[in-house]
N, C-alpha and C positions, 0 to 999 in steps of 0.2 A: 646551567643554561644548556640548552640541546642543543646536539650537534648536527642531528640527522637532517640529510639532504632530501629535498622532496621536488616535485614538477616535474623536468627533465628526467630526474633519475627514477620515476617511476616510484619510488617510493610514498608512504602513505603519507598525507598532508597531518600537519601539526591540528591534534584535538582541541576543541574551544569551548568551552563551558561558560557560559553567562548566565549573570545571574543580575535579573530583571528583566521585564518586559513591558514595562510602561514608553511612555514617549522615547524616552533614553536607547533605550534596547530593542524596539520594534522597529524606530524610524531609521535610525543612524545603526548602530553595533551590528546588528544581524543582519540586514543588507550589506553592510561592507565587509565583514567576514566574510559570507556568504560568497561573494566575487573577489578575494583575492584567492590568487593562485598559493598553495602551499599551507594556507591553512580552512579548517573545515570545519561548521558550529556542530557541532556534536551533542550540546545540550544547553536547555533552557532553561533556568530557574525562576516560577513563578506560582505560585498557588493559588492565582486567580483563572475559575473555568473558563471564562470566556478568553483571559490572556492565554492561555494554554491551546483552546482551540485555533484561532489564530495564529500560533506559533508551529502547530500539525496544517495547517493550512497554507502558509508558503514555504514552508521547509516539512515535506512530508515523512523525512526519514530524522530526523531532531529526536532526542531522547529528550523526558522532561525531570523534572526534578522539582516538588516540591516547596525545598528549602534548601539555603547555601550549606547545612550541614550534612543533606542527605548527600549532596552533587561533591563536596570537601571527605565523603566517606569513601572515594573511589579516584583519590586525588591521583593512583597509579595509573587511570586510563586517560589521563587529561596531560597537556601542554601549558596550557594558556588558559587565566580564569580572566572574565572582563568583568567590572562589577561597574552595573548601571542600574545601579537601584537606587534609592531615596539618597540625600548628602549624608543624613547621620549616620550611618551604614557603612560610608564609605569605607573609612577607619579602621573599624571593625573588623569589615568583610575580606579586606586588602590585607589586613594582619593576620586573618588566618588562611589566607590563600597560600599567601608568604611561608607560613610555618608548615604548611604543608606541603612546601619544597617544589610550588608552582609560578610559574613567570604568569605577573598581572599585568594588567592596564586596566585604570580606573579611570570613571568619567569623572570628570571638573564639577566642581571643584574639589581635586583631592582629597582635602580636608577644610576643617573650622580654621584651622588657624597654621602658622607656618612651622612652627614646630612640629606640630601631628607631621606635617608633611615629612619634615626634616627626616622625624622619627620614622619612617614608613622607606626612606632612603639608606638608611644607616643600616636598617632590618636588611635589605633589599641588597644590598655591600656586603654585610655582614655574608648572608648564606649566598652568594654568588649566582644572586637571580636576577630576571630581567623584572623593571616595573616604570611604566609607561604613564602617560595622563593624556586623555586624550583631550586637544585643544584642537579640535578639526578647525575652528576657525583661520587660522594658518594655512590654510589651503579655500579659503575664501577667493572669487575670481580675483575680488578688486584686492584685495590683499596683493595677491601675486600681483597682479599689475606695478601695484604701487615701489611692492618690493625692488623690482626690475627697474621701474625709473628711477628708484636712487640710485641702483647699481648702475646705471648708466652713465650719473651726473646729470640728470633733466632738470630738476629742480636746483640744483646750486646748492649750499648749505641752507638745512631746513631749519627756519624760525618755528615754525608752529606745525603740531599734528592736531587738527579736530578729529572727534571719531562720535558716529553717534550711533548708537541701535536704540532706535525710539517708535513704539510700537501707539495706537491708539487703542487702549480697551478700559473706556470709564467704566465699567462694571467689573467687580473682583471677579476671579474664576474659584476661588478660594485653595483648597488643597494643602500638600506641605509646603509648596513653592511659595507660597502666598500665608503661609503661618508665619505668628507671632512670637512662637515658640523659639527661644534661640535655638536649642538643641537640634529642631529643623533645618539650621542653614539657610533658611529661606530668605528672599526678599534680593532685589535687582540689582544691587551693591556686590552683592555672590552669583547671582544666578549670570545677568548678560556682564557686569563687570568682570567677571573673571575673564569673558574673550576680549571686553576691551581694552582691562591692560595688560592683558598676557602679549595682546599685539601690539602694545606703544611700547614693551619691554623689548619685544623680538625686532623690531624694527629701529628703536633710538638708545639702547640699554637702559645700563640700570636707574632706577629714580632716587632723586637727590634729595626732594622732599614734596611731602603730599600736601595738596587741600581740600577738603570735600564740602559738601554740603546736600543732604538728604532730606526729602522730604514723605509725607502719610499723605495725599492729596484726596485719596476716592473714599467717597464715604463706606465704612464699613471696612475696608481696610486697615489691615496688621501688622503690615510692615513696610519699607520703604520702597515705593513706587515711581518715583522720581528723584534721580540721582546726579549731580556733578564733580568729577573729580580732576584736579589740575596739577598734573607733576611737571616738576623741573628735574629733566633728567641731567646725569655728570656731564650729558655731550652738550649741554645747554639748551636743546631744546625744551619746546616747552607743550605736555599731551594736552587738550582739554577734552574729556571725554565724558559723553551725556549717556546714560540710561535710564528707560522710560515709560512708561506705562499710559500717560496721559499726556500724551501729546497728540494734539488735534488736527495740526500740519507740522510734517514732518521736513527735517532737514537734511544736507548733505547727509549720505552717509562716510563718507572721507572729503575734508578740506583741508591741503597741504600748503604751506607756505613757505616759499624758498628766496633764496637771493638771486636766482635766474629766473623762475617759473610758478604755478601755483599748480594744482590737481584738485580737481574737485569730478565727485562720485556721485551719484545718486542709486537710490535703490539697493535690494538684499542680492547676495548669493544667490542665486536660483535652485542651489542643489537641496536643502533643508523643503522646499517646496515638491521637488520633484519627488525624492524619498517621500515626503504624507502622500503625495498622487500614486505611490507604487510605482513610478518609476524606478529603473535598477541601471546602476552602471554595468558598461560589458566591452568587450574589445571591438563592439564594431555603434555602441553608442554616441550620440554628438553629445557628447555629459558633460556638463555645466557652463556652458556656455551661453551668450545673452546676446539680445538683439540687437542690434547699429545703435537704436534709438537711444539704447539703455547706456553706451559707452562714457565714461568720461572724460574730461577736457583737461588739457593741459597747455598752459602759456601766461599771455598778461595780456590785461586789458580792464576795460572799463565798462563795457555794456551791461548794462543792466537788463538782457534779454538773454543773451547768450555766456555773460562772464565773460570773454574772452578767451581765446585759446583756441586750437581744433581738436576734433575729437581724438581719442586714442583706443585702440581696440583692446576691448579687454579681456585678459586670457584666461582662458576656462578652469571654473573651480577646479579641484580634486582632490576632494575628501578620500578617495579608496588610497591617494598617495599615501597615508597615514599607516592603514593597516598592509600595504605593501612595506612600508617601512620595519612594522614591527615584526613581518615574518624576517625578512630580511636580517634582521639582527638576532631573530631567536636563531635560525639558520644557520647564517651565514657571516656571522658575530659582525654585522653592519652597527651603523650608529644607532643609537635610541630617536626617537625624534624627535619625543618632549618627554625631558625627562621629570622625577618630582625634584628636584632641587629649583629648576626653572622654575616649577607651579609653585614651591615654596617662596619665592622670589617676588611672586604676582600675589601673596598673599600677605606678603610683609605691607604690599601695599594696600591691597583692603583690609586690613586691619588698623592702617593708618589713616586709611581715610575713614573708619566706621570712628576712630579717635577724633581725628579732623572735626568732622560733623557734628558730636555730641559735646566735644567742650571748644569749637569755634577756634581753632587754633589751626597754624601750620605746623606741620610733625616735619622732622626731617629725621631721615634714615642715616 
């Protein structure tokens, strides 16, 4: 792990090589490298023309690369490999980053299953590197919000976490995301469940046992589109967490229930939208923050208009807190922020619930 100090001391910011530029690496990884201080994208892996043009077009000094073996051939001028390419890949690409004696951060979902992860930690231990997963959703506005009122005591002890990311799009988009292919990774159970219960793990620990139930709803469609899964964590609460592809009205997106209070959220993150618009975070932008309207409520009552409660102001995403973290601990031997043993953790559970759902049972961990 490096030691060298950069920002202040003038010295050169920590090199960053990525590899991919699809949604993963365009929207999210290289914008927020890009603006953290201390580290700098130095290279792009992709060997699509027009992703590559695109990649000389807001980063005009970017070196490109191909392929992750050409950019792995020069592993002495890099810091930090990010790999945000396809899920089967991940594995792979994170295992030879690793062997080539560089500190990664991989996107989510880590890997297929929680071993690979384990495995990818033990490598990572083993030669005394850093390796990250990035679970941006953790820096969700309403996330933090939510965080904050338990830490307070607003809600009392929490009975129930709803959580939903439920998108409407009756027509497939097809792709890998959307393949049938296991060895894709694809399909909603992995793709938005991995942020849903990465955060009913980070917010109630660890789960005590799963239930799921998945369904193929769109015609033409390959894999599971419509998702439910229901842990009982040690603390006794209990997640129920929806992801979704056909849902025609959408719901909360956080319903808390406690023995004092309840919280209830509507609407995304803003910062995922603002990244597709080219928006860029910076030290003097209002980043991730949401309008009154959008606020959610916290209290008890019974109105079937307003839910009861008053509003609560909800405090602004920040996704760069992420990659501020991870220079921070290449640096300055700071915390990890998510480590893989955590994502291994969140994957014990989607593999429990992909069991759940195909033979109709409750798994317990």
């Amino acid at each position: 792990m490096t030691g060298r100090k950069t920002g202040e001391t003038g010295e050169t910011p920590l090199r960053v090589g990525l590899i991919g530029y699809g949604l993963a690496g365009s929207v999210f990884h290289a914008p927020l490298i890009a603006a953290t201080e201390g580290l700098a994208l130095d290279t792009v892996v992709t060997s699509n023309p027009e992703r590559q043009e695109q990649a000389r077009a807001e980063f005009p000094d970017v070196r490109l690369a191909a392929t992750a073996e050409d950019l792995l051939a020069r592993a002495d001028e890099l810091d930090l490999v990010v790999v945000a390419s396809p899920n089967r890949t991940h594995v792979p690409l994170a295992t030879a980053a690793l062997e080539a004696g560089l500190a990664v951060v991989v996107d989510k979902p880590v890997a297929g299953t929680a071993a690979e992860a384990r495995g990818l930690a033990t490598l990572a231990d083993d030669r005394g590197l850093f390796l990250s997963v990035f679970q941006n959703r953790r820096w969700d506005n309403d996330f933090l919000t939510l965080r904050s009122l338990l830490s307070e005591g607003e809600l009392g002890d929490v009975w129930r976490f709803e959580s939903r990311f439920e998108r409407w799009r009756p027509q497939p988009k097809g792709g890998w995301r959307e393949s049938g292919d296991p060895a894709e990774i694809g399909g909603l159970l992995y793709d938005l469940g991995s942020h849903v219960v990465d955060q009913a793990l980070a917010l109630f620990g660890p789960a005590a046992s799963v239930y799921a139930e998945t369904d193929v709803r769109r015609p033409g469609a390959e894999t599971d589109d419509d998702t439910f899964i229901a842990l009982t964590h040690a603390s006794g609460v209990r997640s129920h967490l929806y992801v979704s592809a056909t849902t025609a009205q959408l719901g909360p997106r956080f319903r808390v229930l406690g023995s004092k209070a309840g919280y209830v959220k509507y609407g995304l993150d803003p910062q995922e939208a603002d990244l597709r618009d080219g928006k860029r975070p910076g030290p003097t932008a209002d980043w991730g923050t949401e309008p009154e309207e959008l606020w959610g409520r916290l209290g008890s009552g019974e109105s079937p208009m307003t839910g009861g409660g008053v509003p609560v102001r909800t405090l602004p995403g920040d996704y760069p807190a992420y990659y501020a973290a991870v220079a921070k601990a290449l640096i300055d031997g700071g915390p990890n922020p998510v480590t893989a043993v955590e994502a291994a953790a969140a994957l014990d559970v989607l593999e429990a619930a992909r069991r759940s759902a195909r033979d109709g049972v409750v798994v317990t961990l």
